[in-house]
C-alpha positions in Angstrom: 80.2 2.6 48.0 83.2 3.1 50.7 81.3 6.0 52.3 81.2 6.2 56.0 79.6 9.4 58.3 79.0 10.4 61.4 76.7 12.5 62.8 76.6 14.1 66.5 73.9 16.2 68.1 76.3 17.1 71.5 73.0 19.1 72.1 71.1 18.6 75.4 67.5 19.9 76.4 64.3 20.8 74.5 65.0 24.0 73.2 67.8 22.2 71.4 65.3 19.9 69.8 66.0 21.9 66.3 69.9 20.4 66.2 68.7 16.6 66.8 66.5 17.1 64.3 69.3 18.4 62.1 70.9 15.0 62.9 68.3 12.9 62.2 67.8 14.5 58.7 71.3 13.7 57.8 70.6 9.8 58.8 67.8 9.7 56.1 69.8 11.4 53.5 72.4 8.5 53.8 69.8 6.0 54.6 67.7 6.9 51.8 70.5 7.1 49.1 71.8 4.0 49.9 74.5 4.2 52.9 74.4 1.0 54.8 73.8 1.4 58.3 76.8 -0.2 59.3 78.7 2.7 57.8 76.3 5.4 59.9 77.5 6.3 63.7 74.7 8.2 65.0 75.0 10.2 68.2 72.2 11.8 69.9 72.9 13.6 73.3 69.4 13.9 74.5 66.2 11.6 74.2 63.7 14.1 72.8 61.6 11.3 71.6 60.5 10.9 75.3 61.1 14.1 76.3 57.9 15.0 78.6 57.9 18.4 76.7 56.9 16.2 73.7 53.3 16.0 72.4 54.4 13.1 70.1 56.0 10.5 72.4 58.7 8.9 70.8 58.5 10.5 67.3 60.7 13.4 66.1 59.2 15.6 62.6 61.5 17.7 61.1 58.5 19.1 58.5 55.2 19.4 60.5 53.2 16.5 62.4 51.6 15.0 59.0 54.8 13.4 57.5 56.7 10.4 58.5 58.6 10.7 61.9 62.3 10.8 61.5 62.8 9.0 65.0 61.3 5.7 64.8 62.4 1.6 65.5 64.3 1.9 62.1 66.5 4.9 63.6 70.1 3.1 65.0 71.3 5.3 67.6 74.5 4.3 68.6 75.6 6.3 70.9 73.2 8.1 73.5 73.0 10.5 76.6 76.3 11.1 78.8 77.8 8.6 75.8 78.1 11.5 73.5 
């Protein structure tokens, strides 16, 4: 497939948390349905994985604390921070 995305969370601080996670469910959509991730820009403008608010370091859940985290090593992050 000749399909290409990108996704940006311009979103900074922890009450934003919501709109990275928004993000990062988009990325396993395509991941999951086959998108390589060559094809996948992802932009996240805050670290909320290591965000000292965060009782789960460096692990995002989008549907409670007992399913997979959808911020992990797998996760390609291309752009970060003051980058997006």
């Amino acid at each position: 497939a000749n399909i290409h995305a990108i996704i940006v969370s311009s979103s900074r601080y922890w009450f934003n948390y919501r709109h990275a996670i928004n993000a990062l469910g988009m990325y396993q959509i395509f991941r999951e349905n086959g998108i390589p991730e060559d094809n996948i820009i992802l932009m996240l403008a805050d670290e909320y994985a290591t965000n000292a608010r965060n009782p789960y370091k460096n692990n995002m859940f989008g549907n409670g604390i007992h399913r997979p985290s959808w911020y992990s090593n797998q996760t390609q992050v291309d752009y970060r921070g003051s980058d997006v």
